[in-house]
C-alpha positions as CSV (number, residue, x, y, z in Angstrom):
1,X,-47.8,2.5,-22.9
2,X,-47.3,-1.2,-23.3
3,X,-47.7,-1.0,-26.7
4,X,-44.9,1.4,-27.2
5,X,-42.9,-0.9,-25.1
6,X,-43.4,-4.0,-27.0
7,X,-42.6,-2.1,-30.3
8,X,-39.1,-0.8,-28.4
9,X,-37.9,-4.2,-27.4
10,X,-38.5,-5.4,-30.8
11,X,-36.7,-2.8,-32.6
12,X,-33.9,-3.3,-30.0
13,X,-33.6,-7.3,-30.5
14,X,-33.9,-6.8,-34.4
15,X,-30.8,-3.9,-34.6
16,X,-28.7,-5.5,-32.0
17,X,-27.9,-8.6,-34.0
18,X,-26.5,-6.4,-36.8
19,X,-24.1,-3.7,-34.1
20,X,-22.8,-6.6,-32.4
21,X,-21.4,-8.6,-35.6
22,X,-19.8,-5.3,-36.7
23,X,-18.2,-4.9,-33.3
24,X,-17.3,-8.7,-32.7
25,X,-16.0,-8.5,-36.6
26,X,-13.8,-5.4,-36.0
27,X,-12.7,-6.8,-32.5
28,X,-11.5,-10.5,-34.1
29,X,-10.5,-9.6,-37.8
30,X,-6.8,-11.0,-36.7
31,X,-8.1,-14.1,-36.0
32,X,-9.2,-15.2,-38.7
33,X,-8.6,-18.9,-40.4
34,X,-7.7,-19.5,-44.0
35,X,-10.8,-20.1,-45.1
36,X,-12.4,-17.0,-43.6
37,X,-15.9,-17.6,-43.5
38,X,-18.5,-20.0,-42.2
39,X,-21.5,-21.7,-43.8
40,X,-23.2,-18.5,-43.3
41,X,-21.1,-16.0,-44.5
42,X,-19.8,-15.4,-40.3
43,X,-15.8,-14.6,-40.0
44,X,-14.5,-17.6,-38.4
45,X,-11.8,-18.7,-36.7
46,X,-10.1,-22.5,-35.3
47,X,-9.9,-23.2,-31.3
48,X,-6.8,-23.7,-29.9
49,X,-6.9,-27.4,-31.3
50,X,-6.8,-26.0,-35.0
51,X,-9.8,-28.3,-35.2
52,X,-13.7,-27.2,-35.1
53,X,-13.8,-24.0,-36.8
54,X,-16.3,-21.4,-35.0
55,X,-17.6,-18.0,-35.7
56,X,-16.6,-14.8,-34.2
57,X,-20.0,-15.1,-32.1
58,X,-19.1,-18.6,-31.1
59,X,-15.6,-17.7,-30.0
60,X,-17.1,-14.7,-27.9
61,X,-20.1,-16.6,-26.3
62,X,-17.4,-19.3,-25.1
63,X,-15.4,-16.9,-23.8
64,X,-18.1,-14.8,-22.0
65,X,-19.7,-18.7,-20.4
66,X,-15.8,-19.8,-20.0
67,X,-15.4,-16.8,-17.6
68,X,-18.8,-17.4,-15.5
69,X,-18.1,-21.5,-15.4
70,X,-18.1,-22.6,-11.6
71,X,-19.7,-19.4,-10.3
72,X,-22.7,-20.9,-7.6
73,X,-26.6,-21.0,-7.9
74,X,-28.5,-18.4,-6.4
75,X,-32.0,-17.6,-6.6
76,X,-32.7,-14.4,-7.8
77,X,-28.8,-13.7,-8.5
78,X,-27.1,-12.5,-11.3
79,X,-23.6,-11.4,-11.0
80,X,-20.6,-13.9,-10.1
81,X,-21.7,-14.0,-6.2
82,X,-24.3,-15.9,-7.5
83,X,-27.0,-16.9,-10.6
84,X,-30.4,-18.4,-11.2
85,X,-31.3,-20.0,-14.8
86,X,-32.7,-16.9,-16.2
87,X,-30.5,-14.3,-14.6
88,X,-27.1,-15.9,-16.5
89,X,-28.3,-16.0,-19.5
90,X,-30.0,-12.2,-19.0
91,X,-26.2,-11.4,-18.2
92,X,-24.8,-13.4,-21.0
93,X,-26.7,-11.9,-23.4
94,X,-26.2,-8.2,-22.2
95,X,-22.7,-9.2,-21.7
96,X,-22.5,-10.1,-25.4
97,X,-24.3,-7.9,-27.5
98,X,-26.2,-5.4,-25.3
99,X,-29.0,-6.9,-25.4
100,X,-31.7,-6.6,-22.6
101,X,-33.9,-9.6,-22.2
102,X,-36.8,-10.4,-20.3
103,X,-35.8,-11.3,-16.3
104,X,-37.4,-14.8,-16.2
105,X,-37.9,-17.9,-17.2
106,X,-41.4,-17.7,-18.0
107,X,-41.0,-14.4,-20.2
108,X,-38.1,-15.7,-22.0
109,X,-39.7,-18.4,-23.6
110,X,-41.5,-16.2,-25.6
111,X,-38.2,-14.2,-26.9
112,X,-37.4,-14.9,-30.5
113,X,-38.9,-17.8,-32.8
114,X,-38.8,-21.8,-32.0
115,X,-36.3,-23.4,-33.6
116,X,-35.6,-27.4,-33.9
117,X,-33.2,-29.4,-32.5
118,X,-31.7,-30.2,-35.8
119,X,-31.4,-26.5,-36.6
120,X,-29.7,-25.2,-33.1
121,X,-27.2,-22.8,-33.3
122,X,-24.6,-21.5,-30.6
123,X,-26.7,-18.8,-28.7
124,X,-30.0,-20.4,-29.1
125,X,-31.8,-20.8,-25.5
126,X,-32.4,-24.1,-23.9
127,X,-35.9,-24.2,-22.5
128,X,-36.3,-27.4,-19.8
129,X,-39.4,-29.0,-18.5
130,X,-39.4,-29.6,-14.6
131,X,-41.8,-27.6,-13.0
132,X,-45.3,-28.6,-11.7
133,X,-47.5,-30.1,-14.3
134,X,-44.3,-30.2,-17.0
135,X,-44.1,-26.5,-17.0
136,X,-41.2,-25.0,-18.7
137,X,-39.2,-23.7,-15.4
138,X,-35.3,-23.9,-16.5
139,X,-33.0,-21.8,-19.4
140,X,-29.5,-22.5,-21.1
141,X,-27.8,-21.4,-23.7
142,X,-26.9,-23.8,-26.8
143,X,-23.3,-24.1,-27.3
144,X,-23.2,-26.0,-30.6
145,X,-22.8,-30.3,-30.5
146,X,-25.3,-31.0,-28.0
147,X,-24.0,-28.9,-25.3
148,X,-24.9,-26.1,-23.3
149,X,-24.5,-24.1,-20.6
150,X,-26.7,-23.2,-18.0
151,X,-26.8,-22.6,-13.9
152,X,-27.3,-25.5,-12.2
153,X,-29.2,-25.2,-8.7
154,X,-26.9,-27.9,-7.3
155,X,-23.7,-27.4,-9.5
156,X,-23.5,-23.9,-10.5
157,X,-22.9,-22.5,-14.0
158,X,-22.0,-25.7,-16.2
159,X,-21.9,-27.2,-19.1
160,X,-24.7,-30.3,-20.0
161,X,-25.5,-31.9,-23.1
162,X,-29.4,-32.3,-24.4
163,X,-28.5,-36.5,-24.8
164,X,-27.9,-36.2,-21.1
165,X,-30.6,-38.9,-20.0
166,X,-32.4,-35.8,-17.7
167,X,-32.6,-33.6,-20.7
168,X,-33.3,-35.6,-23.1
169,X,-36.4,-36.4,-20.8
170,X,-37.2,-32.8,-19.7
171,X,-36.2,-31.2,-23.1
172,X,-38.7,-28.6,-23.9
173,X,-37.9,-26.2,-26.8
174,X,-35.1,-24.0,-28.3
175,X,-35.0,-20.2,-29.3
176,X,-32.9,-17.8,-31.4
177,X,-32.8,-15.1,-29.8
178,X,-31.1,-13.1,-33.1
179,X,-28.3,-14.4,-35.8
């Protein structure tokens, strides 16, 4: 029975990658900038600065954090009377592409493949050190530039950066989920 249930959740994190760019590219086809697409081959589309440019993926993944920024800590939550570490980013994710991942911390860090620092991408999960003996024991999502977003137990759902002096210290790994 586990077996089969391994083999479901990777069928489900491998097809949902390619449903949700074919709805986020239907959804945000009017936005589009002149140049169209991104370094890898994404629609994209300029911030209200005109500046960075950002994919449809981007422009949806800010939106979804945007809407959850301020929203408290609470252990175990996961709705907007509350969230733990691993319980926004479960709902970001599900929020996003319908994804269902793993509940905690500890499971999460074995979703997807390592990637480096160098190589981050917008949705990639942030994986701090913190716990007891070093252990991995706090989740964010990258937001692209050294920033991400995460919920803080003493702030709430925020935005940090990895040169932070904490996280640069406590840094443990990033993910990629799908893309």
């Amino acid at each position: 029975m586990g077996n089969k249930s391994a083999v479901v959740t990777r069928i489900i994190l491998c097809a949902a990658p390619l449903l949700f760019a074919l709805v986020v590219s239907c959804a945000s086809s009017s936005r589009l900038s002149p140049a169209g697409r991104g370094t890898s081959g994404e629609e994209t589309s300029s911030d209200a600065s005109g500046g960075e440019i950002r994919t449809a993926f981007e422009d949806k993944l800010r939106k979804v954090v945007d809407s959850y920024l301020g929203v408290r800590y609470k252990t175990g939550g996961m709705d907007r009377r509350g969230f733990d570490c691993s319980g926004f980013v479960v709902t970001v994710f599900r929020e996003l592409s319908g994804v269902r991942l793993p509940r905690s911390t500890r499971d999460l860090k074995h979703v997807g493949r390592e990637v480096s620092r160098r190589d981050a991408r917008p949705g990639d999960l942030v994986f701090v050190k913190g716990g007891a003996f070093g252990s991995i024991n706090h989740v964010g999502i990258y937001l692209g530039n050294g920033a991400f977003v995460h919920a803080s137990s003493s702030k709430g759902i925020r935005y940090d950066r990895l040169d932070d002096e904490y996280y640069t210290k406590h840094f443990a790994m990033l993910r990629r989920v799908f893309r």
